[in-house]
C-alpha positions as CSV (number, residue, x, y, z in Angstrom):
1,X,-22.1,-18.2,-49.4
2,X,-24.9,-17.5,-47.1
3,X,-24.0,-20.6,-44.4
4,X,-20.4,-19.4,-44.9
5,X,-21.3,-15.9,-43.3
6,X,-24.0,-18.1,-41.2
7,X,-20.7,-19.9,-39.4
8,X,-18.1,-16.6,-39.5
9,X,-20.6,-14.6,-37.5
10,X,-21.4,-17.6,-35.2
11,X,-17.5,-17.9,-34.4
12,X,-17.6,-14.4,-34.1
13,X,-20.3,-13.8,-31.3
14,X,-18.9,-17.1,-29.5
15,X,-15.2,-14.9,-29.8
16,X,-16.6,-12.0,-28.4
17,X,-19.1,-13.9,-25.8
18,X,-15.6,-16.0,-24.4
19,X,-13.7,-13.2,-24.4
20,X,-15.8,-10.9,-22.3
21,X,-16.9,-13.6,-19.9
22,X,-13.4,-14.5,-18.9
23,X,-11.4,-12.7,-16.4
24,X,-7.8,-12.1,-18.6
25,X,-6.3,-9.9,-16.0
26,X,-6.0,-10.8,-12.5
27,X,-4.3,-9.0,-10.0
28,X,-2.5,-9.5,-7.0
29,X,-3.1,-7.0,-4.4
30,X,-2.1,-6.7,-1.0
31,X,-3.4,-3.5,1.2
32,X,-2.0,-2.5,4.2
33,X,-4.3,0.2,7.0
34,X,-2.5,1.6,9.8
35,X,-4.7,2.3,12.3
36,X,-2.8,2.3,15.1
37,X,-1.3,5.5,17.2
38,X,2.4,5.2,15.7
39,X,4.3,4.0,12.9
40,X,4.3,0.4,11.8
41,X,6.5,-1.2,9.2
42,X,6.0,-4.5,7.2
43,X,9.1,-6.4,5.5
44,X,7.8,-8.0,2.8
45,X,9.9,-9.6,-0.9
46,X,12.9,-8.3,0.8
47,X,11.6,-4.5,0.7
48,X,10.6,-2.6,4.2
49,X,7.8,-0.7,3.4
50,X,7.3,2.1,5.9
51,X,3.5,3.2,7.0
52,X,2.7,6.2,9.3
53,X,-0.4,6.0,11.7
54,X,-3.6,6.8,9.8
55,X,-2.0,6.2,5.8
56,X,-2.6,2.9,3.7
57,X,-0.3,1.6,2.0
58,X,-1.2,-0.3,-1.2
59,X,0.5,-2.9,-3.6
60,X,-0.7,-3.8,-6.8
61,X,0.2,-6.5,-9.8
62,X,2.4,-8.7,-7.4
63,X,3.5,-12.1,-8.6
64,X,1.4,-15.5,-7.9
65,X,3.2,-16.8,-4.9
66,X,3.7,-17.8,-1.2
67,X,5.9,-14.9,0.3
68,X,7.3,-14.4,3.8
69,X,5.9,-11.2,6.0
70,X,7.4,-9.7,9.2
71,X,6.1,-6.5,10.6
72,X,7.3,-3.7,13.1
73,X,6.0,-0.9,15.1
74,X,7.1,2.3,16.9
75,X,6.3,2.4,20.7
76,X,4.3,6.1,21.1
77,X,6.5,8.3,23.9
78,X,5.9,8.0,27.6
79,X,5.0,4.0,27.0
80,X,6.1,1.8,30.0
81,X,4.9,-1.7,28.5
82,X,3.7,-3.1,25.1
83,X,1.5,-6.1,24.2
84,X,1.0,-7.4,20.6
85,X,-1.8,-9.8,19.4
86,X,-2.1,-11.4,15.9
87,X,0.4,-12.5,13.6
88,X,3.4,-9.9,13.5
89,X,4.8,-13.0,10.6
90,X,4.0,-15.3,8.6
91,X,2.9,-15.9,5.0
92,X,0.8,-14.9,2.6
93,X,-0.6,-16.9,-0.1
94,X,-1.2,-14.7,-3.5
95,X,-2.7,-17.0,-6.1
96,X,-4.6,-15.5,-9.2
97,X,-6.6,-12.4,-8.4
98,X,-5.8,-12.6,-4.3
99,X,-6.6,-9.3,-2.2
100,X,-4.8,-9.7,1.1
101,X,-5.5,-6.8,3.6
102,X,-4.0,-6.4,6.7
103,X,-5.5,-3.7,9.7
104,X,-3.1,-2.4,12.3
105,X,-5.0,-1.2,15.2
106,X,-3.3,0.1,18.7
107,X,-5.0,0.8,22.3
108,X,-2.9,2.9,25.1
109,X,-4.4,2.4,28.4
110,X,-2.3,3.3,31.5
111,X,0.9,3.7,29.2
112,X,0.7,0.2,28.2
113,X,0.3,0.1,24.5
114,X,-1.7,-3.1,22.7
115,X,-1.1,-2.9,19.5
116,X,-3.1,-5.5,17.1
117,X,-2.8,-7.2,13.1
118,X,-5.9,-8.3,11.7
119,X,-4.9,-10.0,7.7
120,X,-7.5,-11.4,5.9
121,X,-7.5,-12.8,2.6
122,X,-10.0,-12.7,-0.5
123,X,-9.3,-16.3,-1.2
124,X,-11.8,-19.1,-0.3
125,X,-10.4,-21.2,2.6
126,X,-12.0,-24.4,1.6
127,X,-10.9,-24.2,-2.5
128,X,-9.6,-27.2,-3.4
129,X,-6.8,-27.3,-5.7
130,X,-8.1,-29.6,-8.9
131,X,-4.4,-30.8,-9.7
132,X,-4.0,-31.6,-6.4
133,X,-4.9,-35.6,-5.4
């Protein structure tokens, strides 16, 4: 009886010690800053979603998955000429727990308006895949 209860509470504390140490719920998230002096837009699983300058928009539990981007912005009045930098599309790559933020961020200088994309990614650049030969 005693190294039957000696066994139940080792399974027991191996349970709760696997449990606990295990991640069961990773989420997707992607975040998206406007920083920049207007409006921008990002079209994204075939929804626009619509971000005013200074607001974050943020998207949680989205699927594992390589999805297609595109972004927009509103030109501020009185602006003559615009200039873009960073990558207005693409892709993002949202594989278990994956935090993608992207940073809009504007200058207007001489009513020519820059406006810029920073994304990054929480995933590790060099992970190899292990199913992968």
């Amino acid at each position: 009886m005693k190294k039957q209860i000696v066994i139940l509470f080792s399974i027991v504390v191996l349970s709760v010690i696997s449990f606990t140490s295990c991640e069961p719920f990773l989420v997707n998230k992607i975040i998206v800053r406007n920083l920049a002096a207007d409006e921008v837009q990002i079209n994204l699983r075939a929804k626009t979603y619509k971000i005013p300058s200074g607001e974050t928009l943020v998207l949680n539990d989205l699927k594992k998955g390589t999805f297609q981007y595109n972004s927009t912005y509103s030109i501020p009045a009185g602006v003559t000429e615009t200039e873009t930098e960073g990558e207005f599309e693409g892709e993002v790559v949202l594989n278990a727990g994956t935090e993608i933020l992207f940073i809009y961020r504007s200058s207007l200088l001489d009513n020519k308006y820059k406006i810029y994309i920073y994304k990054t990614s929480s995933d590790d650049v060099n992970r190899t895949d292990p199913f992968e030969n």
